[in-house]
C-alpha positions, -999 to 999 in steps of 0.1 A, spaced: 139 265 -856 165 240 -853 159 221 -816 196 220 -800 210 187 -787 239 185 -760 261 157 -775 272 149 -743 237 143 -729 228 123 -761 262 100 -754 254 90 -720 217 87 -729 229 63 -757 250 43 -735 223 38 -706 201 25 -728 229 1 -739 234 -12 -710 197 -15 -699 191 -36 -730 227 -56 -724 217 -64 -682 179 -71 -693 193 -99 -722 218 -112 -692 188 -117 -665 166 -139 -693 198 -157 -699 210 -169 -666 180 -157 -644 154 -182 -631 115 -179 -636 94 -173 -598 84 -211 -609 119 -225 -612 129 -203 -576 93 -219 -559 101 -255 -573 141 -253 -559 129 -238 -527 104 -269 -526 134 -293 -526 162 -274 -505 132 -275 -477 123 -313 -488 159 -321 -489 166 -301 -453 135 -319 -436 149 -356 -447 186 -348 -430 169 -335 -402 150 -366 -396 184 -387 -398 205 -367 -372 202 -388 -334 190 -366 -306 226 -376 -287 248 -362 -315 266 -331 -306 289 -310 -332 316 -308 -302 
């Protein structure tokens, strides 16, 4: 016997794969590693704790 295939079903099968494979390619390419997003968080809180020791008690944003 001769299994039947819906074409339609095979299409959109096809092109979900596709664009797995295209969206898992674009996250290696411009994502960061959990290292690189610890190590930036490191600084931003490093960089946030040095202005914070600049600003005077008697400034106000008014």
């Amino acid at each position: 016997m001769v299994k039947l295939v819906n074409l339609n079903r095979a299409r959109k099968q096809r092109a979900r794969e596709q664009k797995r494979d295209e969206t898992a390619d674009n996250a290696l390419k411009h994502g960061l590693s959990n290292s690189e997003k610890q190590l930036m968080a490191a600084r931003n809180a490093r960089n946030n704790q040095l202005l914070d020791q600049h600003k005077h008690e008697d400034d106000h944003d008014e």
